[in-house]
KEVEXFI-852245 format. One record per residue (C-alpha): residue number from 1; x, z negated, y negated. Coordinates in nm, 4 decimals, m for minus. Example, Ala and Ser with C-alpha at 12.3 -4.5 7.8 and 13.67 -1.06 7.14 Angstrom:
<atom><i>1</i><xx>1.2300</xx><zz>m0.7800</zz><yy>0.4500</yy></atom>
<atom><i>2</i><xx>1.3670</xx><zz>m0.7140</zz><yy>0.1060</yy></atom>
END
This chain:
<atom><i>1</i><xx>m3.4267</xx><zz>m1.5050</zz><yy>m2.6976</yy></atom>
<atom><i>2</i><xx>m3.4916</xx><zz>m1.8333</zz><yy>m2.5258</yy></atom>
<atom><i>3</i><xx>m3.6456</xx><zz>m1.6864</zz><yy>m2.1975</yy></atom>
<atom><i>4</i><xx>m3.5830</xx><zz>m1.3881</zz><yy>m1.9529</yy></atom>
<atom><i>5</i><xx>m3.2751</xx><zz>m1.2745</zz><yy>m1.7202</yy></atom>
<atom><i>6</i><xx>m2.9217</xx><zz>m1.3845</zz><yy>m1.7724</yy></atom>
<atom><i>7</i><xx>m2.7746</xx><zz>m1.0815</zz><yy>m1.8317</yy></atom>
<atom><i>8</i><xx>m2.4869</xx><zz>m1.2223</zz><yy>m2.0295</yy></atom>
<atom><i>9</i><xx>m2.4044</xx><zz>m1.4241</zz><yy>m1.7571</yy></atom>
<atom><i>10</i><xx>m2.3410</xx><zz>m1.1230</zz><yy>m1.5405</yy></atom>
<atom><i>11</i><xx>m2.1882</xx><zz>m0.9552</zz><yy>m1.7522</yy></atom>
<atom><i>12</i><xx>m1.9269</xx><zz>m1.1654</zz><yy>m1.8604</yy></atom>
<atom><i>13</i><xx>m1.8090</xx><zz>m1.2162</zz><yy>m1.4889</yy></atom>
<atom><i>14</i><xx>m1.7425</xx><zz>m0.7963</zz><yy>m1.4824</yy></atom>
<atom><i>15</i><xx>m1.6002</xx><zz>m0.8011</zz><yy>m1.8821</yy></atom>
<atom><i>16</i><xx>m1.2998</xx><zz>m1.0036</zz><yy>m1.7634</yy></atom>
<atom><i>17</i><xx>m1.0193</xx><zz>m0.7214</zz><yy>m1.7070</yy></atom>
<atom><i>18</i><xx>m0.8919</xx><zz>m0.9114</zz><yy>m1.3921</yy></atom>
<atom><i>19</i><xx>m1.2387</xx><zz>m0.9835</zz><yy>m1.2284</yy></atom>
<atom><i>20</i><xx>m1.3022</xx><zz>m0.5800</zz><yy>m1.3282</yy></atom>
<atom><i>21</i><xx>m1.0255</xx><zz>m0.5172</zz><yy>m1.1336</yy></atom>
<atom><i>22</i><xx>m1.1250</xx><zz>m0.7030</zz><yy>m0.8206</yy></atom>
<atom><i>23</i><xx>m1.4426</xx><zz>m0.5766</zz><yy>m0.8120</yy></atom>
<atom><i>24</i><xx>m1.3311</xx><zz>m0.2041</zz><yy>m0.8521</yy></atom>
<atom><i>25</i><xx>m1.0775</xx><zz>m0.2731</zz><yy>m0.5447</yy></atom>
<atom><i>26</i><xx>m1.4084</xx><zz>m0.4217</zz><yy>m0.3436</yy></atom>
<atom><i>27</i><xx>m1.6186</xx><zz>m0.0807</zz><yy>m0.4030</yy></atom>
<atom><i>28</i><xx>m1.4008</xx><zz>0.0556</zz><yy>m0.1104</yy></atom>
<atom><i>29</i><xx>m1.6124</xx><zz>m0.1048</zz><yy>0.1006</yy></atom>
<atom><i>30</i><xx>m1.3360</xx><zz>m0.3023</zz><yy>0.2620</yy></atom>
<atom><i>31</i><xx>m1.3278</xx><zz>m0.6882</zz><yy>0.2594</yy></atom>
<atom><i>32</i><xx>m1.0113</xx><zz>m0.8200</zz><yy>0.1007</yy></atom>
<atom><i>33</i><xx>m0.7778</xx><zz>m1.1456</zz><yy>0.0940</yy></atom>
<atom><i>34</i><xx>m0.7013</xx><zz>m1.3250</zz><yy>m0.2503</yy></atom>
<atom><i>35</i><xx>m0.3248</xx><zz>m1.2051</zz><yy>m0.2556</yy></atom>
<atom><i>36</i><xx>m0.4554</xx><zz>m0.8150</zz><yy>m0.1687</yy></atom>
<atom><i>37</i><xx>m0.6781</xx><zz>m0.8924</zz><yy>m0.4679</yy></atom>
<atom><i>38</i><xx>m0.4071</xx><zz>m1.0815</zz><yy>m0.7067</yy></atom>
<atom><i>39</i><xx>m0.2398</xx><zz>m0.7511</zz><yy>m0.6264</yy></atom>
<atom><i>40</i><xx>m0.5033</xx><zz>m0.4899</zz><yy>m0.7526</yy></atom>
<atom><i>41</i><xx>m0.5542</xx><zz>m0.7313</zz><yy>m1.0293</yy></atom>
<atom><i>42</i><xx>m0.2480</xx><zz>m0.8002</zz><yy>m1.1381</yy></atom>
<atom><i>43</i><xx>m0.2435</xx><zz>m1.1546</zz><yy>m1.1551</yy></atom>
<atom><i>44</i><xx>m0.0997</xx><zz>m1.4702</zz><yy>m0.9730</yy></atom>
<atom><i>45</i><xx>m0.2757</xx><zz>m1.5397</zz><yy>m0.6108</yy></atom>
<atom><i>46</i><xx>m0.3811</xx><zz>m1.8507</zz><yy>m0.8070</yy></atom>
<atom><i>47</i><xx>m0.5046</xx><zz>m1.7039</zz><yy>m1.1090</yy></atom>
<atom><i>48</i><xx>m0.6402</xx><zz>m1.4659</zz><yy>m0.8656</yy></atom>
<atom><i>49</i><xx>m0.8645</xx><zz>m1.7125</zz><yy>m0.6654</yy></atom>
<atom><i>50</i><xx>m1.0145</xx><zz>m1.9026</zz><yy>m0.9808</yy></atom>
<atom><i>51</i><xx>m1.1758</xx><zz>m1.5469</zz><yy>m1.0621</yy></atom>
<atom><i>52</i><xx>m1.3245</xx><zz>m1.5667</zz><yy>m0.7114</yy></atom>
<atom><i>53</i><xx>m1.4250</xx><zz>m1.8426</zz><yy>m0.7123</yy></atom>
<atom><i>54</i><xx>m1.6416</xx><zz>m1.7626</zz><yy>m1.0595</yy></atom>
<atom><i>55</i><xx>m1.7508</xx><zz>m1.4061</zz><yy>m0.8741</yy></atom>
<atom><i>56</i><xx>m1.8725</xx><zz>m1.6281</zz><yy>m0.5867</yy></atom>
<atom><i>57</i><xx>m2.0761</xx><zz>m1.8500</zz><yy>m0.7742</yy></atom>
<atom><i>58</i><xx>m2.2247</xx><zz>m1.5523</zz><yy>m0.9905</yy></atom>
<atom><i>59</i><xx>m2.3378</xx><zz>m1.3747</zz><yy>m0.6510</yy></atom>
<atom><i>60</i><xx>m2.1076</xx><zz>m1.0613</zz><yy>m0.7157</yy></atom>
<atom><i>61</i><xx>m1.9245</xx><zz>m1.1622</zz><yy>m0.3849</yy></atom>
<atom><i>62</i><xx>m1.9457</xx><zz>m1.3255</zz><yy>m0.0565</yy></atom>
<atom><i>63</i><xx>m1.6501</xx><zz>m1.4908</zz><yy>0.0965</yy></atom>
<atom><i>64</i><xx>m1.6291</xx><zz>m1.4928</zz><yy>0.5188</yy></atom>
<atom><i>65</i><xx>m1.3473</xx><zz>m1.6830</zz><yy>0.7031</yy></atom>
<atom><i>66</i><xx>m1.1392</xx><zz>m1.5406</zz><yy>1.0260</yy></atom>
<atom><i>67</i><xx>m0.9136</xx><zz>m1.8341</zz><yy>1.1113</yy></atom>
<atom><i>68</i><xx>m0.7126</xx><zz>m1.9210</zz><yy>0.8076</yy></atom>
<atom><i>69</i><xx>m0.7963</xx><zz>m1.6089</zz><yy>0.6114</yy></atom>
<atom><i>70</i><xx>m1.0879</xx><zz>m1.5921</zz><yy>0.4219</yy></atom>
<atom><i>71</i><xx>m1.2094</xx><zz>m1.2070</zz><yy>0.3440</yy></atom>
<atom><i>72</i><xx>m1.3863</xx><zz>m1.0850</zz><yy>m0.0077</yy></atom>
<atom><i>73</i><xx>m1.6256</xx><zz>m0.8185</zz><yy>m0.0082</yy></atom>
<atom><i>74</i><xx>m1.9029</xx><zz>m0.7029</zz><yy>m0.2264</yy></atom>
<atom><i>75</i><xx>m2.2569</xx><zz>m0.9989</zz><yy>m0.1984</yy></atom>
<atom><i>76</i><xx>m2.4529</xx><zz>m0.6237</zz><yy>m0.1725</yy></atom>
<atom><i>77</i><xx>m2.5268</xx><zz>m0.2371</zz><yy>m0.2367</yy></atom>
<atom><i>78</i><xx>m2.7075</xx><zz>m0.3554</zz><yy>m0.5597</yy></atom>
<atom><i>79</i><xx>m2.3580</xx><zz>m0.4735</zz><yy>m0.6913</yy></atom>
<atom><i>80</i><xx>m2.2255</xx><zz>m0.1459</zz><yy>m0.6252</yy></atom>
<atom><i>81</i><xx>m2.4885</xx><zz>0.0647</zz><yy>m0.7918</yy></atom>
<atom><i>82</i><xx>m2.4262</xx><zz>m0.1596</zz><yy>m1.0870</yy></atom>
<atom><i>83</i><xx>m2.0437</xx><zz>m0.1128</zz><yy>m1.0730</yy></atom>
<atom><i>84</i><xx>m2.0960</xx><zz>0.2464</zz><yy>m1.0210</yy></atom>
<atom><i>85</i><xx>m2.3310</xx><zz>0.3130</zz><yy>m1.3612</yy></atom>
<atom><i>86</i><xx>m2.0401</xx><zz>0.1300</zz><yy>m1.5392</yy></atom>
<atom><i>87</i><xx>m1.7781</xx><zz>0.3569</zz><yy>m1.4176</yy></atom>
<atom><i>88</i><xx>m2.0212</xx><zz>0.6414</zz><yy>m1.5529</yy></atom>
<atom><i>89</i><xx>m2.0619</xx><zz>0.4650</zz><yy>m1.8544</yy></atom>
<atom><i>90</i><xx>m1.7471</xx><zz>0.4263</zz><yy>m1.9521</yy></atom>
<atom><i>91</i><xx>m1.6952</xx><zz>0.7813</zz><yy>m1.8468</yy></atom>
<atom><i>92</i><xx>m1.9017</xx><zz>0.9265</zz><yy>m2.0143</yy></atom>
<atom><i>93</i><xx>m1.7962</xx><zz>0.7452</zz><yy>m2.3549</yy></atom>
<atom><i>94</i><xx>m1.4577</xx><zz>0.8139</zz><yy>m2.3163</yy></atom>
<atom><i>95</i><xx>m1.3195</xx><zz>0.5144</zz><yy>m2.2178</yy></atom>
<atom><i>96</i><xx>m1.0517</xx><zz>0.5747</zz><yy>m1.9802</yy></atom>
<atom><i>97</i><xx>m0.6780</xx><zz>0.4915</zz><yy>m1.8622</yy></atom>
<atom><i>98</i><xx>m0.4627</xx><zz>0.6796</zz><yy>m2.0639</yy></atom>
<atom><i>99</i><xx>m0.2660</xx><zz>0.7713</zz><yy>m1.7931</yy></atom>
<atom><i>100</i><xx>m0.4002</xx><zz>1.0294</zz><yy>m1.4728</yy></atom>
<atom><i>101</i><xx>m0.2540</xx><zz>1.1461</zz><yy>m1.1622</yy></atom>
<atom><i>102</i><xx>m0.2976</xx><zz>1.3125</zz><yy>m0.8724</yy></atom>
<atom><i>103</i><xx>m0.5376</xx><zz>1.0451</zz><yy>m0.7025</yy></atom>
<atom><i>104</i><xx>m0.7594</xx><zz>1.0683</zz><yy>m1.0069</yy></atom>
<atom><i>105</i><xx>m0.8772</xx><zz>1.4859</zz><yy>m0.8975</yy></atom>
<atom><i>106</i><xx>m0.9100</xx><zz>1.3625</zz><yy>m0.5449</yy></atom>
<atom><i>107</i><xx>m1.1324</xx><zz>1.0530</zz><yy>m0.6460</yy></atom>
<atom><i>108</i><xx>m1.3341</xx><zz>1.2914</zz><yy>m0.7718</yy></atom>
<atom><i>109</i><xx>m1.3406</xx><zz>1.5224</zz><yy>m0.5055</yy></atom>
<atom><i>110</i><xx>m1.4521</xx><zz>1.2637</zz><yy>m0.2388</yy></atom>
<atom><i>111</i><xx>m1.4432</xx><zz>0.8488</zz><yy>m0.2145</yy></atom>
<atom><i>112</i><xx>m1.6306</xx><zz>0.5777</zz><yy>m0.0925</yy></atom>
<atom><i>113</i><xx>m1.8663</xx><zz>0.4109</zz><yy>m0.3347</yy></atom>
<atom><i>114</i><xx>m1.9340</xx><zz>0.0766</zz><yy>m0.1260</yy></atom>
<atom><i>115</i><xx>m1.9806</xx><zz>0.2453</zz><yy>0.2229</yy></atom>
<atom><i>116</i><xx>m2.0993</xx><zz>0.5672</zz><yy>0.1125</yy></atom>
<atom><i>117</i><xx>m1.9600</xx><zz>0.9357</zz><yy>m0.0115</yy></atom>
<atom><i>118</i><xx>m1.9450</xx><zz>0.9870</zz><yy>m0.3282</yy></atom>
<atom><i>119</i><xx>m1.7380</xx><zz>1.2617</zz><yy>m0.5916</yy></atom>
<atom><i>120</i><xx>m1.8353</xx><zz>1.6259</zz><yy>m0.5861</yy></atom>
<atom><i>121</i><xx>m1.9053</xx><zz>1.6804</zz><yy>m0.1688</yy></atom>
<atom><i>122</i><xx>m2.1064</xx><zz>1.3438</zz><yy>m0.1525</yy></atom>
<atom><i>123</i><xx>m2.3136</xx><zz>1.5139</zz><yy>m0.4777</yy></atom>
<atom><i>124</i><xx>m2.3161</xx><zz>1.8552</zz><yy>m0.2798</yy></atom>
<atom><i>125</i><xx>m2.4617</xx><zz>1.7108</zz><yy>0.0424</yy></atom>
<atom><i>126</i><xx>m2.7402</xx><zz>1.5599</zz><yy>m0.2203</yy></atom>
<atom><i>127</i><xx>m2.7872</xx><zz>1.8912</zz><yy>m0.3391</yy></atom>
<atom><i>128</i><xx>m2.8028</xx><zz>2.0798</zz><yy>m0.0726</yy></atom>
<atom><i>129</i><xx>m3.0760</xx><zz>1.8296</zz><yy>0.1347</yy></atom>
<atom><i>130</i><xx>m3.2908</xx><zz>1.8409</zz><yy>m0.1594</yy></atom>
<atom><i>131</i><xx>m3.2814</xx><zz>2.2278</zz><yy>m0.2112</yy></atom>
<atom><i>132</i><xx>m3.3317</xx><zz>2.2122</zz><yy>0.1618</yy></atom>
<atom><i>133</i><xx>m3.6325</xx><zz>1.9723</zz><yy>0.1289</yy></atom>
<atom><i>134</i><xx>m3.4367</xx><zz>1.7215</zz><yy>0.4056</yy></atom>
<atom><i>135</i><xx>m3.4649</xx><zz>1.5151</zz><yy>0.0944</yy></atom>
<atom><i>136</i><xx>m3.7501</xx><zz>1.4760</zz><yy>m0.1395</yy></atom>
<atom><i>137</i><xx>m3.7410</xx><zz>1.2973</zz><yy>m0.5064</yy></atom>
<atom><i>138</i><xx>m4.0646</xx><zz>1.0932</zz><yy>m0.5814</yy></atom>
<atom><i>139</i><xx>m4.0648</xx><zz>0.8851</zz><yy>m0.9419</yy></atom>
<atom><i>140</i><xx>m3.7434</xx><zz>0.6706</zz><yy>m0.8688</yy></atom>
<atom><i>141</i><xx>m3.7154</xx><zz>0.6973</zz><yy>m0.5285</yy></atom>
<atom><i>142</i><xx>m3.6100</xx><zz>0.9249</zz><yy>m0.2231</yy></atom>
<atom><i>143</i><xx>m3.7220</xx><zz>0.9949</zz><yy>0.0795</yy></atom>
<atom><i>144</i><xx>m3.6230</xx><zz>1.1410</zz><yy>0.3993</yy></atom>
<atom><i>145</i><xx>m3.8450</xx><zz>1.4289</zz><yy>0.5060</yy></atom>
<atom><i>146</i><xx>m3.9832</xx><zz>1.4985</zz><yy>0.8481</yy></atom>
<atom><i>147</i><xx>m3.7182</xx><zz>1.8019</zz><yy>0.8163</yy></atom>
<atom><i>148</i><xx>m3.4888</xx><zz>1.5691</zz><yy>0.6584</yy></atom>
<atom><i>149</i><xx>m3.5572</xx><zz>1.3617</zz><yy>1.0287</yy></atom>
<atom><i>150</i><xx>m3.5266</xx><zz>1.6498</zz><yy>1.2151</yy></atom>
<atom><i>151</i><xx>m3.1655</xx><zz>1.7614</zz><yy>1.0599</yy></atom>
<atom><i>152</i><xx>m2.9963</xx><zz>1.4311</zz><yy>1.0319</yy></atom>
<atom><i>153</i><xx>m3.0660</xx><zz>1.3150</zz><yy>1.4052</yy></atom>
<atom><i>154</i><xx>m2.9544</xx><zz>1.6873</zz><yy>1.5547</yy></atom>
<atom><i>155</i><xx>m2.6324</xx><zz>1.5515</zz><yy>1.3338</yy></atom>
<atom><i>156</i><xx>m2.5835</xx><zz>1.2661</zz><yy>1.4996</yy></atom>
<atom><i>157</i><xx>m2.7457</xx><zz>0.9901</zz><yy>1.3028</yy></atom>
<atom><i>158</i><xx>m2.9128</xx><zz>0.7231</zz><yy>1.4705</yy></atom>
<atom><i>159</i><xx>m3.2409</xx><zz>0.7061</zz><yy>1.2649</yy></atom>
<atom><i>160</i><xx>m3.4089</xx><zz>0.4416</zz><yy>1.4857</yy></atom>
<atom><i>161</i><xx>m3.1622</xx><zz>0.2495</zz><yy>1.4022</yy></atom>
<atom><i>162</i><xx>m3.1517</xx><zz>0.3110</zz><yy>1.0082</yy></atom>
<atom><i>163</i><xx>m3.5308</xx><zz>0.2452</zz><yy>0.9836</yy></atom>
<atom><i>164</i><xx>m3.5068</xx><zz>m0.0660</zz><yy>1.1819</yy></atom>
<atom><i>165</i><xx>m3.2524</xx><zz>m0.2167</zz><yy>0.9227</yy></atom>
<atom><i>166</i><xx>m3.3349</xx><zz>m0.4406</zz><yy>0.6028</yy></atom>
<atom><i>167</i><xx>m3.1421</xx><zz>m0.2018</zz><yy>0.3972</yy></atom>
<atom><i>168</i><xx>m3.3819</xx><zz>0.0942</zz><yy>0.2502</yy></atom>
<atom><i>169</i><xx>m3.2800</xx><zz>0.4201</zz><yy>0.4716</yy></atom>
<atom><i>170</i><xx>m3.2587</xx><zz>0.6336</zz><yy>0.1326</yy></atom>
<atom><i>171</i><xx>m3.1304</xx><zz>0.5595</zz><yy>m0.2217</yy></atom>
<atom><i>172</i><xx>m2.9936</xx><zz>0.7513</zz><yy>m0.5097</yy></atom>
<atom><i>173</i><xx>m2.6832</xx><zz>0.6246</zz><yy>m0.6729</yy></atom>
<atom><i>174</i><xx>m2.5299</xx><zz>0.7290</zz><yy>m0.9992</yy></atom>
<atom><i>175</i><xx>m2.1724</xx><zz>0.9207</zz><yy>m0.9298</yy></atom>
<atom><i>176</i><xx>m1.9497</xx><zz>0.7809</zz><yy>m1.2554</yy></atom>
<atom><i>177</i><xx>m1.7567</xx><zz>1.1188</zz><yy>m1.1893</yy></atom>
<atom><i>178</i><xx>m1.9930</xx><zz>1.3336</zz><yy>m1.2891</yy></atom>
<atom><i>179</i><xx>m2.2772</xx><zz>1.1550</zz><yy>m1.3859</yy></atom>
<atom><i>180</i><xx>m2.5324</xx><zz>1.2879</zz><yy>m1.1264</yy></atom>
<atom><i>181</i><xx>m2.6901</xx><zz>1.1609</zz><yy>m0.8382</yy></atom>
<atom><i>182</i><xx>m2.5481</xx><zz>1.1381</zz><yy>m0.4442</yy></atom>
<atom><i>183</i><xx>m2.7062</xx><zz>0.9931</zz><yy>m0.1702</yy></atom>
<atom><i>184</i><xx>m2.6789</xx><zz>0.5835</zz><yy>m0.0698</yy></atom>
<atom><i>185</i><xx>m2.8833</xx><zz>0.3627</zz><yy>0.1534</yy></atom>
<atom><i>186</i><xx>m2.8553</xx><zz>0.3332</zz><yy>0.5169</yy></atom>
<atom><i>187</i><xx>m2.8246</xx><zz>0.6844</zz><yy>0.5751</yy></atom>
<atom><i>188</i><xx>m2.5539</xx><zz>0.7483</zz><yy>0.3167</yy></atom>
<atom><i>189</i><xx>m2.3654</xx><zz>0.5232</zz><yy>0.4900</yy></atom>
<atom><i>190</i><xx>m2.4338</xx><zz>0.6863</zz><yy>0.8723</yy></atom>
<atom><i>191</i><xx>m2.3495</xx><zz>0.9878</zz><yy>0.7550</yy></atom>
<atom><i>192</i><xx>m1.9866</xx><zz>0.9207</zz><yy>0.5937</yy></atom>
<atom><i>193</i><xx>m1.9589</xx><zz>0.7239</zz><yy>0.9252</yy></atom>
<atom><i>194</i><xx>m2.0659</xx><zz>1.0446</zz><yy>1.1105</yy></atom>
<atom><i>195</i><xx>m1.8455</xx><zz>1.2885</zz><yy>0.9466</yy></atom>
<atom><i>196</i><xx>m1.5427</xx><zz>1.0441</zz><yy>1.0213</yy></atom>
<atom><i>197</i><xx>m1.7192</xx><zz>1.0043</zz><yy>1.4174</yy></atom>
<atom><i>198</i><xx>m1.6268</xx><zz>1.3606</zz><yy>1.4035</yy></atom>
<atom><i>199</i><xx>m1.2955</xx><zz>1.4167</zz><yy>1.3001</yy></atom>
<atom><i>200</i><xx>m1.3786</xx><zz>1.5865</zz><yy>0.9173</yy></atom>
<atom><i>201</i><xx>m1.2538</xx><zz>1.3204</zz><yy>0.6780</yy></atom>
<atom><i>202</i><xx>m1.0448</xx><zz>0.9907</zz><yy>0.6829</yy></atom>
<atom><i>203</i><xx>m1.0458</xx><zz>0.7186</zz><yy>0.4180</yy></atom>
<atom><i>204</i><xx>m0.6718</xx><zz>0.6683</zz><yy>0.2763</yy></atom>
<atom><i>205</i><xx>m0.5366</xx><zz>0.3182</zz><yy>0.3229</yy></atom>
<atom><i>206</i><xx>m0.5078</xx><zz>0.0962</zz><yy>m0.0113</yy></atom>
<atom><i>207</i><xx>m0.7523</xx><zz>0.3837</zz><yy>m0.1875</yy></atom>
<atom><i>208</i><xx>m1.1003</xx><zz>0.4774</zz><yy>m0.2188</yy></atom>
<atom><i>209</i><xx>m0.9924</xx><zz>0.8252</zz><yy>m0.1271</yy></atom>
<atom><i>210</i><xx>m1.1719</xx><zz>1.0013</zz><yy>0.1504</yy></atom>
<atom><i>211</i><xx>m0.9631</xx><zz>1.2918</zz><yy>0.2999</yy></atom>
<atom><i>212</i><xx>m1.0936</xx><zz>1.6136</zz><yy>0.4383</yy></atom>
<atom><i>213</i><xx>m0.8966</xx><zz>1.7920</zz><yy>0.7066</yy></atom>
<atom><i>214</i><xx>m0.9273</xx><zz>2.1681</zz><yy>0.6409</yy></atom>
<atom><i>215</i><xx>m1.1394</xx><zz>2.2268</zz><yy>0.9622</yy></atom>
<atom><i>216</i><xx>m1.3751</xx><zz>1.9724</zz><yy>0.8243</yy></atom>
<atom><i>217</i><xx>m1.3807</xx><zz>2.1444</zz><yy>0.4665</yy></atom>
<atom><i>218</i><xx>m1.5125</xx><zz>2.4191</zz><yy>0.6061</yy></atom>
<atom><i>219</i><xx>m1.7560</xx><zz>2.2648</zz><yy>0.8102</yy></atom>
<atom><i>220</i><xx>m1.8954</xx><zz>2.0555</zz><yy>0.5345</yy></atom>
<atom><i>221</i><xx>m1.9621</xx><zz>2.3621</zz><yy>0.3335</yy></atom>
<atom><i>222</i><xx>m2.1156</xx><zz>2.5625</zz><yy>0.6152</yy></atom>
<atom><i>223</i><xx>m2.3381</xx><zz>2.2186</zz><yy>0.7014</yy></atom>
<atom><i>224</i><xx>m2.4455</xx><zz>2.1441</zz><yy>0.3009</yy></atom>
<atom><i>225</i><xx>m2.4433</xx><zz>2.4680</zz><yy>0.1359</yy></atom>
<atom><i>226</i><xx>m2.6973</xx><zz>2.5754</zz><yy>m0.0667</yy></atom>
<atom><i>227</i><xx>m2.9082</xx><zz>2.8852</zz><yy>0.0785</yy></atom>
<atom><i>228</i><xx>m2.9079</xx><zz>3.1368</zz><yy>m0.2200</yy></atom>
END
């Protein structure tokens, strides 16, 4: 096939193990050095920064300098969503480590996928705003509700501010857990940053682990439960 999209291209920069690696670390949301990433990796800081370099050029990443450090983060939300569907993928064939631990159940009980909540309560706050019709599914898309308005500003999201943004104020993104949907976009983000603003959940350091305190269990389950 002599014409259309380079897909190979793309996909060679994720196939390499290392590069895989790196770009798993960067779905925390968090922008890293070279020798945090040659770390997660598993490689040389050198070795590290010639697969940057390549992730760079393929628009995977984008690089920022403060002073003499330069900081590597994810070039966008559609590199996530990609990353994401992989992790399913691979899930969902079987291809896993062959080792699991303890951080493996809690991954799956709540992360960050880029900047938003994702594992089992980021798919139960999708749940519960669609049965709630906060939320409403149309084709491929979602979209915020008047109701849906109403609820997340009494929360304390600033909406104004979403809808002003570039970024779309609702997506949908594939949770590699469990293989259903939980909510991204501009509002998946506020309201991870919300539930933080108020004290339910923490993000562990050096993971994509988000904590919940036992006060803020129960208050996420008395804010996103599903009306019987």
């Amino acid at each position: 096939m002599k014409e259309g999209l380079d897909i190979a291209r793309i996909a060679a920069l994720i196939g390499d193990p290392a590069r895989a690696n790196i770009l798993s670390a960067l779905m925390s949301g968090k922008a890293l050095t070279a020798t945090e990433l040659a770390y997660e990796a598993g490689v040389t800081v050198q070795t590290a920064s010639a697969h940057l370099a390549k992730l760079e050029a393929g628009g995977l990443t984008s690089v920022r300098k403060a002073g003499r450090h330069r900081y590597v983060s994810l070039s966008g939300p559609e590199v996530a969503a990609v990353l994401e569907a992989l992790m399913g993928l691979a899930a969902g064939k079987g291809h896993l480590r062959t080792q699991t631990g303890p951080r493996d159940a809690a991954l799956r009980e709540a992360r960050v996928c880029y900047n938003h909540l994702a594992g089992a309560r980021g798919i139960a706050m999708y749940d519960a705003m669609l049965a709630r019709g906060h939320l409403i599914e149309q084709n491929d898309t979602v979209l915020l509700s008047a109701a849906g308005a109403e609820f997340v500003t009494a929360f304390g999201v600033d909406l104004s501010a979403l809808e002003k943004a570039r970024a779309p104020v609702c997506r949908t993104c594939l949770d590699w857990s469990a293989r259903r949907m939980h909510l991204a976009g501009g509002l998946g983000r506020a309201m991870l940053v919300r539930m933080e603003d108020l004290g339910w959940a923490s993000r562990e350091s050096g993971s994509r682990v988000v904590r919940f305190t036992r006060q803020g269990g129960v208050a996420f389950e008395a804010q996103f439960a599903i009306d019987a």
